[in-house]
N, C-alpha and C positions, 0 to 999 in steps of 0.2 A: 490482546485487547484490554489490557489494563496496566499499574505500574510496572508490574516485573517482568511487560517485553522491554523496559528502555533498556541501555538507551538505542537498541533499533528501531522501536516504534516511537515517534512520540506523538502522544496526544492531545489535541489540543480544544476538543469539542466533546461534554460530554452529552452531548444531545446525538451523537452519532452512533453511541453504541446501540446494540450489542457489535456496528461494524468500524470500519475506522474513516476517522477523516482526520489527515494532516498541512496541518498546512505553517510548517516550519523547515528553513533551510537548514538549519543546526543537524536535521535527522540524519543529514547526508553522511555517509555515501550509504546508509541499509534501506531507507524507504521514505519518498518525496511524494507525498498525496499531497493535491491543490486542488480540491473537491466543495464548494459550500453543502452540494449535497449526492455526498455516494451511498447514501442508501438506494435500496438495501444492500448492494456490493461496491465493491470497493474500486477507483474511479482514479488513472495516475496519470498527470497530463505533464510530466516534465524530463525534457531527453538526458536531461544534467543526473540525470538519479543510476545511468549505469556506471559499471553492468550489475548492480545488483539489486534496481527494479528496472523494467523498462516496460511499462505499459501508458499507451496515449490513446486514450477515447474519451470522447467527453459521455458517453452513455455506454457503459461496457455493463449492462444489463442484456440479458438474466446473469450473464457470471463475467468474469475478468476476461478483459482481452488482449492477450499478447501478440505485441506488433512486431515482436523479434525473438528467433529461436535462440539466440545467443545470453539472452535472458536467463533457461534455466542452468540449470535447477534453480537457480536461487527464487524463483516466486514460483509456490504452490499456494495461492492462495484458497480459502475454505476449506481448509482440512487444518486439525491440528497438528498433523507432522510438518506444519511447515516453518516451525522453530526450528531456529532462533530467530531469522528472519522477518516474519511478519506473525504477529497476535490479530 
């Protein structure tokens, strides 16, 4: 969540932290957030992002919700072991 996850994350809102909101195609292919507002967790609505995120909810509150097992490992999110991938 800050400059030195790029370039897997990129940030583009700093009103999102401490969590992320993206909302740039460049991040691709490590992680495609299109959220105006994923607080407090993190909110991934785009199928173009695998396989290295694939989560689509528009409210994946209380935590992330993955919509495909083929997803992991690569998203752990809310944990810090889940560098390099997502900050």
């Amino acid at each position: 969540m800050s400059a030195s996850c790029l370039p897997h994350v990129c940030l583009m809102s700093a009103s999102c932290l401490p969590h992320v909101c993206l909302m740039s195609a460049s991040c691709l292919p490590h992680v495609c957030l299109m959220s105006a507002s994923c607080l407090p967790h993190v909110c991934l609505m785009s199928a173009s992002c695998l396989p290295h995120v694939c989560l689509m909810s528009a409210s994946c509150l209380p935590h992330v919700c993955l919509m495909s097992a083929s997803c992991l490992p690569h998203v752990c999110l809310m944990s810090a072991s889940c560098l390099p991938h997502v900050c």
